[in-house]
C-alpha positions as CSV (number, residue, x, y, z in Angstrom):
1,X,6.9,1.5,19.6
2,X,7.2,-2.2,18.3
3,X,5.3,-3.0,15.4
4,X,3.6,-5.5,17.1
5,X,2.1,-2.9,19.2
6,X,0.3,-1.0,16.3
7,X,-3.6,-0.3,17.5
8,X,-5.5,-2.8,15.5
9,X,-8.3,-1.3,14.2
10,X,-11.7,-2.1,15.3
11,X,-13.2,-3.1,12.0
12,X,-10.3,-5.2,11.0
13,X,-12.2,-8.2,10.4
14,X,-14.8,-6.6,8.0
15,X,-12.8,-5.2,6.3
16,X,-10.5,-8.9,5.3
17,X,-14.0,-10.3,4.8
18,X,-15.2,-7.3,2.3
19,X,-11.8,-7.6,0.4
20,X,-12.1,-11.3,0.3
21,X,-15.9,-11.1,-1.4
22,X,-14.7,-8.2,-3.7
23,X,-11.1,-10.3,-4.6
24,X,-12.6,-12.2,-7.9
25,X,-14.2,-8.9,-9.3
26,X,-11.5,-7.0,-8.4
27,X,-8.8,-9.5,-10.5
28,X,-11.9,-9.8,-13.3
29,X,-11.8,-6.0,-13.4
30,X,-7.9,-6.3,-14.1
31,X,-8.0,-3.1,-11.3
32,X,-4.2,-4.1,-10.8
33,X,-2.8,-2.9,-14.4
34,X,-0.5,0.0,-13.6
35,X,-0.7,0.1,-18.0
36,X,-3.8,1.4,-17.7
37,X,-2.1,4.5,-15.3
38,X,0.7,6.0,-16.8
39,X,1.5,8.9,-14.6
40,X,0.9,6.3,-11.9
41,X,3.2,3.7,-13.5
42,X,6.0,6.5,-13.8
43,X,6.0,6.9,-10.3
44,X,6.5,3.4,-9.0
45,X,9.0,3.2,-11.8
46,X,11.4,5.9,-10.1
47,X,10.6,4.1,-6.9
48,X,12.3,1.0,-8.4
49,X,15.2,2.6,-9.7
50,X,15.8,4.4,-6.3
51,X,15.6,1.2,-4.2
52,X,16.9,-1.6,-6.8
53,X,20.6,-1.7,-5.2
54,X,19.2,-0.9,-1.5
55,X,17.9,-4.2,-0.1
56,X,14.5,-6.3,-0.2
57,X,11.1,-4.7,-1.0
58,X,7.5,-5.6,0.9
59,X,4.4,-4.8,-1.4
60,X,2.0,-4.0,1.8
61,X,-1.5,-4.4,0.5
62,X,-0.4,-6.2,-2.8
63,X,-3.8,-7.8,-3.4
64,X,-3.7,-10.0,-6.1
65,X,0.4,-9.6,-7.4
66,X,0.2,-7.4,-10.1
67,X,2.4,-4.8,-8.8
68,X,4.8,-6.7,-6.7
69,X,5.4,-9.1,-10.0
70,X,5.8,-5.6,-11.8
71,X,8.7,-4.7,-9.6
72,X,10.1,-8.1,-9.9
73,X,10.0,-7.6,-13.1
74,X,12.7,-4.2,-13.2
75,X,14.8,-6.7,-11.0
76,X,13.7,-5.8,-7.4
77,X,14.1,-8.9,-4.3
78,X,10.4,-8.1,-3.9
79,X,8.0,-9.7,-2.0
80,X,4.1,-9.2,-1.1
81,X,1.3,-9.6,1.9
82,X,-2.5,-8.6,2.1
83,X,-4.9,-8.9,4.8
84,X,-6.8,-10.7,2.4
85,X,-6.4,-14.2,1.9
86,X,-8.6,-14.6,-0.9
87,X,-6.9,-12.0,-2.5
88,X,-3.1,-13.6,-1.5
89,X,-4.8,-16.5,-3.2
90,X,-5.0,-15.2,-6.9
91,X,-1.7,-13.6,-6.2
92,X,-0.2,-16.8,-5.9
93,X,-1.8,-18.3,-9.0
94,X,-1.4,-15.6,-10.8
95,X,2.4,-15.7,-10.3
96,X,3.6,-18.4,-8.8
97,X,7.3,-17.7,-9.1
98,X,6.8,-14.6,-6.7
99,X,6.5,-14.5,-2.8
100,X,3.0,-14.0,-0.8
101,X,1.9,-14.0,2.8
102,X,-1.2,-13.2,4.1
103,X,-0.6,-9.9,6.9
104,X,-1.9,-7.2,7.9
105,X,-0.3,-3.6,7.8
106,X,-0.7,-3.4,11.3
107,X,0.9,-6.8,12.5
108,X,4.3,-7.2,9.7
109,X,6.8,-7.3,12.9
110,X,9.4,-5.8,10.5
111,X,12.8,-6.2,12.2
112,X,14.8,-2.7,11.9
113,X,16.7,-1.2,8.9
114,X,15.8,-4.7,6.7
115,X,14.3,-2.9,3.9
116,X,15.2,-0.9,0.9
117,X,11.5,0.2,0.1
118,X,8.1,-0.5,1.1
119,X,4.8,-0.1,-0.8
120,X,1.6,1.4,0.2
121,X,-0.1,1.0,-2.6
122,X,-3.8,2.6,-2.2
123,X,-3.3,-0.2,0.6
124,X,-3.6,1.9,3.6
125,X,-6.5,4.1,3.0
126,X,-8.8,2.1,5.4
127,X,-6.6,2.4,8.4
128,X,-8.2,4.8,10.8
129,X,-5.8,8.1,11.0
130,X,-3.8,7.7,14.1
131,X,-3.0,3.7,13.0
132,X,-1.7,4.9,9.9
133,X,0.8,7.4,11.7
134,X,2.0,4.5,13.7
135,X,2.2,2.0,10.7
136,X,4.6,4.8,9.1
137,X,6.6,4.8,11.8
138,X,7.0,1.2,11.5
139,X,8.2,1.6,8.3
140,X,10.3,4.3,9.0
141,X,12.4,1.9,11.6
142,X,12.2,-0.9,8.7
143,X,13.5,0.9,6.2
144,X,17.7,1.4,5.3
145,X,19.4,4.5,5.6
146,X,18.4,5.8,2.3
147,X,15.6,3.2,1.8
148,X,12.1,4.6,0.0
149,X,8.4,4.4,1.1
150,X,5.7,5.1,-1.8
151,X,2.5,5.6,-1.0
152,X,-1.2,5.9,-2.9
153,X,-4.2,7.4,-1.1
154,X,-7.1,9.1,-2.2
155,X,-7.2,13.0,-1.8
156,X,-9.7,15.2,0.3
157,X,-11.3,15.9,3.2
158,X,-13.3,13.3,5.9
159,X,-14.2,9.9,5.0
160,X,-16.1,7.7,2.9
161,X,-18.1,4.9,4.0
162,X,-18.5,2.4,1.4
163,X,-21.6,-0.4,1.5
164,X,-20.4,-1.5,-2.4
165,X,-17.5,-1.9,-4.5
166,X,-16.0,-3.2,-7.8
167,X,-19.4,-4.4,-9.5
168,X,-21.7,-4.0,-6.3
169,X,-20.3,-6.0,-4.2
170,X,-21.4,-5.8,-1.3
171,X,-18.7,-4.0,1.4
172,X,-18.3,-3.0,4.4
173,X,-15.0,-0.4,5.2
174,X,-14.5,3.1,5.8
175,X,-12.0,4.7,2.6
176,X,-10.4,7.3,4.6
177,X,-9.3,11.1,2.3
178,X,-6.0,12.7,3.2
179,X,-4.9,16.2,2.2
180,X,-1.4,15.7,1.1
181,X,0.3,18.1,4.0
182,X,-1.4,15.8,6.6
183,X,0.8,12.6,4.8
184,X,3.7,14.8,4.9
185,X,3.2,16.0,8.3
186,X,2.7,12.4,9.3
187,X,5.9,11.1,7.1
188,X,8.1,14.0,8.4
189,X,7.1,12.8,11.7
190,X,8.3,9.5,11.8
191,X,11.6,10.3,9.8
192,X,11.2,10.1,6.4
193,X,11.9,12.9,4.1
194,X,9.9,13.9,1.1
195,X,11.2,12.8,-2.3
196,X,8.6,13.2,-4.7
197,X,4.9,14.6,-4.7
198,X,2.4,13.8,-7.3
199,X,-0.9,14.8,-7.6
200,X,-3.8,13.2,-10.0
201,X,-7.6,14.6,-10.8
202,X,-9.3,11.6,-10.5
203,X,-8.9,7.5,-9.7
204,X,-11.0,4.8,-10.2
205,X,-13.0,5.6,-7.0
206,X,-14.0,9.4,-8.6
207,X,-11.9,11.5,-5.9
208,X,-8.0,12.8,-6.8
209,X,-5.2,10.5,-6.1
210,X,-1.9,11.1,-4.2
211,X,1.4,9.4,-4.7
212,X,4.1,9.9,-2.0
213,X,7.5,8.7,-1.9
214,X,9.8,9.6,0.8
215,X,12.8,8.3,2.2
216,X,14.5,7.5,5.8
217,X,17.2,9.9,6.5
């Protein structure tokens, strides 16, 4: 399947509208800071050390920068999109000598084996199930021989709709819980092989975190 051909989801247009109200809160909240996660901020870091010599990096829900300038940082070709332009908007203020686009997970068009790692940075959690197995799969065919995908969701069972976020803002968009065998399941499915598996308590959104990296055979 093309990337191009990814099922767009139905509620694709509240959600860009719900991340562009909740955009200045969430950048006033400084909800970016991998600082303020340490276990969190270990894990990207061995993502950048596995992919720094393997080609260009896309952030894919970078929001307002601060992780794709975080990468470019440690020296990574790195560059970032967000269905959000409101959000794409403080990332380019924020840091100006880094690359934005606004994009959506489902519509990148990546060409084949162009990538040394791609980010899913609690990104993809409100793609409904089945568009999230065929956005891996898109990154699957991106990716290098060798190249990484990381990934942050939120752990458990069902979904969660959300009406508010990030202050009480007003939202509307559906947070979507994984158990981590259903990622792997989904990841070994499209190609990738698991690399690394860590599990956290809590997040900032009260449920346990995953962060998944794998890699294309």
């Amino acid at each position: 399947m093309n990337a191009s051909l990814i099922e767009q989801p139905a509620d694709l247009d509240l959600v860009r509208t719900s991340y562009d109200r909740v955009a200045d809160n969430y950048v006033e909240m400084n909800l970016g800071d991998l600082t303020a996660y340490p276990w969190l901020r270990i894990a990207v870091d061995g993502f950048a050390t596995a992919v720094r010599d393997l080609g260009p990096v896309l952030d894919v829900g970078c929001g307002p920068g601060d992780v794709t300038a975080y990468l470019a940082e440690r020296g990574l070709d790195v560059r970032g999109v967000d269905l959000s332009p409101r959000m794409i908007e403080h990332a380019r203020r924020r840091y100006p000598d880094q690359r934005f686009a606004v994009a959506s997970a489902t519509d990148l068009g990546l060409p084949d084996s162009s990538l040394g790692g791609i980010l899913g940075w609690w990104s993809l959690f409100n793609l409904p199930r089945a568009t999230l197995a065929q956005v891996l799969e898109s990154f699957a065919r991106a990716l290098v021989p060798g190249g990484h995908v990381i990934l942050g969701l939120h752990q458990g069972d069902g979904e969660i709709h959300r009406t508010e976020a990030y202050g009480g803002v007003p939202v509307t968009w559906t947070t979507h819980l994984w158990q981590p065998e259903d990622l792997w399941a989904l990841l070994d499915k499209a190609g990738l092989a698991q690399v690394a598996d860590l599990r956290l308590s809590e997040s900032v959104a009260g449920v346990p975190s995953l962060a998944l990296v794998a890699k294309r055979a």
